[in-house]
N, C-alpha and C positions, 0 to 999 in steps of 0.2 A: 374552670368550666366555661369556656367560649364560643363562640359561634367563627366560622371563617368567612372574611368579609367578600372571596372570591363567588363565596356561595348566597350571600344576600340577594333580595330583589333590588333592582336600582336602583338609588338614591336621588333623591331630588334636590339642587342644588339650589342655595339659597340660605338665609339668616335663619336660624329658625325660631330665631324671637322675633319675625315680621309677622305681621297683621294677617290673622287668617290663617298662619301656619303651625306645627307643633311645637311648642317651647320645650327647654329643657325637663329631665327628671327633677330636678330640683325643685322647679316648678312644679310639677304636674305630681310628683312624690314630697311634701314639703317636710322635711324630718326623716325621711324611708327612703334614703336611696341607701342604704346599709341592708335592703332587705332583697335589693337585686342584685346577680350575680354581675360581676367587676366587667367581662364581655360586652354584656346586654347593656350596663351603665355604661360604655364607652361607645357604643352603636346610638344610644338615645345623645347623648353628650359630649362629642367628640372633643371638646376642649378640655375636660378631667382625665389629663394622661399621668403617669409617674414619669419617673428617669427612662428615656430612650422610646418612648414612645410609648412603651407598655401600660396597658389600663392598670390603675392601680386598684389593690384590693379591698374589697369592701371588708365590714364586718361580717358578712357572711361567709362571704370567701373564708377570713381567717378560721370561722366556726366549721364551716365544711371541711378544710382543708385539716385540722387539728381532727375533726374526727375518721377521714380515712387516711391519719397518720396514725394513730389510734389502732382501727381495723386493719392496717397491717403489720402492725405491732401484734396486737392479739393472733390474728393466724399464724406470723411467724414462731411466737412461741413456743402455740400448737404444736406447729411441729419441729419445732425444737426435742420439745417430749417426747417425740416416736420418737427422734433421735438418739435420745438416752437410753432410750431403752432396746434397740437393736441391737444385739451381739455381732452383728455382720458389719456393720459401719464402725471402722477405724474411730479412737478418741480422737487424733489430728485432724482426720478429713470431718469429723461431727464438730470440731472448734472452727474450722477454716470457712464450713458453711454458716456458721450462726454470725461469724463477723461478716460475711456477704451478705447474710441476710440482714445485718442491723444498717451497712454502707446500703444496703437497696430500699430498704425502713426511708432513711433522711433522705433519698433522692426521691421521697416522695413530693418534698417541698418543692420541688423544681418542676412537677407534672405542668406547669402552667405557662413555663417560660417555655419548653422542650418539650414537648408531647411524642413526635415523633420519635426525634432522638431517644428520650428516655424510653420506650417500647420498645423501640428496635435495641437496645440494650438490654433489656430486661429479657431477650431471648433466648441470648448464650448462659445471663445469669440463672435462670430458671432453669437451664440442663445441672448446673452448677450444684444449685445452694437447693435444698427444698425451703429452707426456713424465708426463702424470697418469694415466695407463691403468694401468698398477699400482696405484695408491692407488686407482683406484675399483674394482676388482676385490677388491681388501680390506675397502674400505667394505660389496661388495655381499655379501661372503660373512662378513662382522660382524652383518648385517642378517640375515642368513638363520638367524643360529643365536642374534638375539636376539630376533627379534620373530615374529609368528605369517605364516603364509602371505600371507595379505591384501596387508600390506605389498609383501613380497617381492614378489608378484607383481605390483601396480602398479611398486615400480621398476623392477625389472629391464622390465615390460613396456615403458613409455617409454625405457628404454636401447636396446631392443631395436627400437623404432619410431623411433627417431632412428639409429641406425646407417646405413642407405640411404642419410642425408643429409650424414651425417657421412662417409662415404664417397668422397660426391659431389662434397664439396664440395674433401678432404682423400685425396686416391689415395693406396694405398699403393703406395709404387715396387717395388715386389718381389710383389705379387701382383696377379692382375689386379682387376676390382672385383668380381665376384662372388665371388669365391673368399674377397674378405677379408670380405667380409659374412657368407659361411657361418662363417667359423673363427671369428669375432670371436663369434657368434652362440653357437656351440656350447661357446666357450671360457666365455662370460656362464651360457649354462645348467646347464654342469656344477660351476662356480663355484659358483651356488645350490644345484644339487644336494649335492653336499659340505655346503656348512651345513646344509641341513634334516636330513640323514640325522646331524652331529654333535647336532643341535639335539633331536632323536630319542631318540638314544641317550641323553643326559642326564635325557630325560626318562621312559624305562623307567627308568632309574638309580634316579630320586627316586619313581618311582612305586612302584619296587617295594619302597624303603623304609617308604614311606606303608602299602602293604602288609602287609609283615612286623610294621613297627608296630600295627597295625590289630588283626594275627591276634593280638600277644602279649598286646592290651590285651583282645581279648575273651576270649582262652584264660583270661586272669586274671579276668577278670568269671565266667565259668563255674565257675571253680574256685571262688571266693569265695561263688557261688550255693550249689553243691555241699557247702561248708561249711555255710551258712549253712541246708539242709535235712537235713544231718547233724546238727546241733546240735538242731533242731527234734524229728528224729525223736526222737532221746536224749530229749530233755527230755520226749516223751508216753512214752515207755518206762519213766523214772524214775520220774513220777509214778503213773502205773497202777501198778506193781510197789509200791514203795515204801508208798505212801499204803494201800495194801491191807494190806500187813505190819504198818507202824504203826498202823494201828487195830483191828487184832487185837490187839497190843500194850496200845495203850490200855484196850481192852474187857476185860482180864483184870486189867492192872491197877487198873484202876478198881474189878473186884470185888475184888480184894483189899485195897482199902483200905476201900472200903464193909460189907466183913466179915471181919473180922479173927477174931472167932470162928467162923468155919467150922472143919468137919472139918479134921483135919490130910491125910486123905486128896484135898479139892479143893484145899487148900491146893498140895498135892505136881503136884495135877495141873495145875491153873493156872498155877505155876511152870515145869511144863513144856513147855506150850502157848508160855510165853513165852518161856523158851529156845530153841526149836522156831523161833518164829518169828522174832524175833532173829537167829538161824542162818540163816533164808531170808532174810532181806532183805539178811543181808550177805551171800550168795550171791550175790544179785539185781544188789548195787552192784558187785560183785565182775568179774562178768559185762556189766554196763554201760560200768565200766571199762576192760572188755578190750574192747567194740568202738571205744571212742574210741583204743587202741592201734590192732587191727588191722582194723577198717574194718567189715565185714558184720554186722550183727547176727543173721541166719540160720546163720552159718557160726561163732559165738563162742558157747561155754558147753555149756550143756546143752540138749537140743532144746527147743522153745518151744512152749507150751500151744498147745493146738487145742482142736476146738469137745469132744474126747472126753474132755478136761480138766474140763469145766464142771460133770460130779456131783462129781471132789474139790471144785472152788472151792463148791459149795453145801456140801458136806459138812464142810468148812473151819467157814464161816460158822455152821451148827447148831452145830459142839462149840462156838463165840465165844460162846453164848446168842442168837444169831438167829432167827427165824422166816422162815423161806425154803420159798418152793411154787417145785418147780421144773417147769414143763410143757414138754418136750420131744418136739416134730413137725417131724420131720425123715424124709423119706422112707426118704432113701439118707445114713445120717450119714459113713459112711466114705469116699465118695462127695465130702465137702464138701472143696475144694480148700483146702490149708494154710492160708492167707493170708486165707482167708474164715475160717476159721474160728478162724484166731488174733485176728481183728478183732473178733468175735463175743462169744471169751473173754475181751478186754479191754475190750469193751460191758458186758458181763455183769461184770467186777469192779468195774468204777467205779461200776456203777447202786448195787451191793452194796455199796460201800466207802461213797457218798454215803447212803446210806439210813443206817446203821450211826451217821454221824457226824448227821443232821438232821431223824434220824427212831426215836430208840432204842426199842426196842420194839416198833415197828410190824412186823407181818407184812409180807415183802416177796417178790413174786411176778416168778418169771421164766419168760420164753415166749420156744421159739424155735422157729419153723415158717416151713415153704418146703419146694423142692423145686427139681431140676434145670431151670433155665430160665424158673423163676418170681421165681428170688432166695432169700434167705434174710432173716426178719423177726424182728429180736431188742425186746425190749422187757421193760424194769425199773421196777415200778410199786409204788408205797406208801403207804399211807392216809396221812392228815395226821398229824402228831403229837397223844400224846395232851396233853402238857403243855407249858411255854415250853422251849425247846432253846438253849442258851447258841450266841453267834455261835461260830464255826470259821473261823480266819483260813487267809489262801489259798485260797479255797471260790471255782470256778465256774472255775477254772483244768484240771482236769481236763475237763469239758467240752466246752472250747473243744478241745484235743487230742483227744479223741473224735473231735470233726466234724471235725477235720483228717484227722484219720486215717480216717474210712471216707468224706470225699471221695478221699482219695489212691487207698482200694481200690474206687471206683468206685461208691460207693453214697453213702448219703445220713442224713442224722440230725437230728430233734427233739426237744425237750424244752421242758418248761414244767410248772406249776403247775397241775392242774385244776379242776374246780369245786367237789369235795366238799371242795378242801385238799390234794389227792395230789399226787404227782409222780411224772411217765413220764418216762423215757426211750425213744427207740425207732426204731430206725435197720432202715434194708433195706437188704441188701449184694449185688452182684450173684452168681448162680452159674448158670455155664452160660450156652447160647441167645446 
């Protein structure tokens, strides 16, 4: 009793002792796979095959198998006895039928390798033998729960179109002839009926494994996404933060190597600046840290810059020795929803952090105008350098996080080289409308 694997839902291909997916019967039945049919245990475990590929048979198999070897044993018999006892059936021809029927008996053992075959056999035998009418009722309900309807319904239909004749030719002495054409009829259809409906059942069984499997390997695909834009977001988070702090860092240190005789008073202050900032960045990492602990980045730390942040972040920049035009138009700025406006802020440092490291010296100019329903239009622009600027390893990496980040917030972002030798950056974020 098998399932056909043409008829299965699709299988999912893969280990099925990997992480997240269904493991074997063995597993999941530890002791009891003796209590599934040999099919069904070969659909779960496709590595328990016998000789030639065939699923080998369980203990049940054998229990099942032994008792409708059994039940057509017993109905043969049956009618073995009408046989003895009809005076119209020849001794020869009532011997010749009980040895068919006992050779249709043992080919019951074979229902499992040969379904088909053995049915369509058991057609001509059944005109034959009466005492084979158990075995082919076995045959036909082997048929019915191994193979797809089609089948089924050619046998059993020429079973059923030969009955009249078989009738005709073979009265039974105990019912009249119509009577035994109906029950024979009814006995054949519920026969089949019973297989399709096991044949069924088997195959929600395996379907709904297919299923379950299905959900736990996309739940895991989701998951791993979900990682995998968590990691993303962190790492534009790090770098904006970061990269801002250490080059304020840089920028004080590098005055104070480049003038060692300075006042003792810039001296004290530029050490402070750098303590100072020191202190924010390990805040910063501090705070990055904890959302890789507890998940939200909105929800860990301290609250997170907005667009009303943007005079400290220039204000920042001048004490560093920058030149920073900040032009701020903005209708309604309190107005500007968080998320827009923390996109903005981290537009606005990286233009700033990038200028600082590839453009020292140069005046660099920030604009940010819009309004409710127009968008919001940030842009960070700097004249060329005035002299060679040593390469900056890891350069163009922030960037690319940029434009990830204000596609994710619905907007959009360019940059490039111009023609006098400058560089804009310059992204529209949407607000409002």
């Amino acid at each position: 009793m098998s399932t056909v694997s043409a008829d299965l839902p699709p299988r999912i291909p893969g280990n099925l002792s990997a992480p997240g997916l269904p493991v074997s019967p063995a597993l999941l039945l530890p002791g009891r796979r003796w209590l599934l049919p040999s099919a069904v245990a070969a659909e779960l475990d496709p590595g328990r095959t016998g000789r030639g590929g065939r699923p080998r048979r369980t203990v049940r198999d054998w229990i099942v198998d032994c008792g409708w070897f059994l039940l057509a044993v017993v109905i043969g018999a049956l009618a073995a006895d009408t046989l003895t006892g009809d005076p119209n059936i020849p001794h020869g021809l009532a011997v010749a039928d009980q040895w068919i029927g006992g050779l249709a008996c043992a080919a019951v053992w074979l229902r499992r390798r040969w379904p088909l075959g053995l049915a369509v056999a058991m057609i001509p035998v059944g005109m034959v033998s009466n005492t084979a009418g158990g075995a082919g009722l076995v045959a036909l309900f082997t048929l019915a729960v191994h193979r797809p309807f089609p089948y089924v319904a050619w046998i059993a239909g020429s079973q059923l179109a030969l009955l009249p004749a078989y009738f005709w030719l073979r009265p039974d002495p105990d019912l009249p002839y119509l009577a035994a054409v109906l029950v024979t009829a009814l006995l054949t259809a519920a026969v089949v009926g019973w297989g399709m409906f096991v044949r069924s059942k088997r195959q929600l069984m395996l379907s709904l494994r297919d299923r379950a499997r299905r959900a736990e390997t996309e739940a895991a695909l989701r998951a791993e996404q979900a990682q995998q834009l968590a990691r993303e977001a962190i790492a534009r988070e790090m770098h904006d933060v970061l990269a801002h702090r250490l080059t304020l860092l840089s920028v004080h240190a590098g005055a104070l190597e480049f003038r060692p005789d300075a006042p003792r008073e810039e001296v004290a202050r530029a050490a402070g600046v750098i303590r100072e900032s020191a202190h924010e960045a390990l805040q910063d990492l501090r705070e990055i840290i904890g959302v890789l602990r507890a998940g939200d980045a909105d929800d860990a730390g301290r609250p997170q810059p907005t667009l009303a942040a943007l005079d400290a972040l220039v204000a920042e920049s001048r004490e560093a020795g920058m030149k920073v035009v900040l032009d701020l138009v903005v209708a309604d700025p309190a107005g500007v929803p968080a998320s827009v406006g923390r996109t903005a802020y981290r537009i606005a440092q990286e233009g700033l952090t990038n200028a600082r490291k590839h453009a020292p010296g140069a005046e660099v100019t920030v604009r940010v105008s819009g309004g409710f329903g127009d968008g919001l239009t940030v842009s960070v622009r700097n004249p060329a350098p005035s002299g060679e600027v040593p390469h900056v390893p890891g350069s163009g990496q922030g960037l690319i996080g940029l434009t990830e980040r204000a596609a994710l917030a619905g907007g959009r972002l360019s940059h490039g080289v111009e023609e006098d030798g400058g560089f804009e950056v310059r992204a529209w974020l949407p607000w409002g409308g």
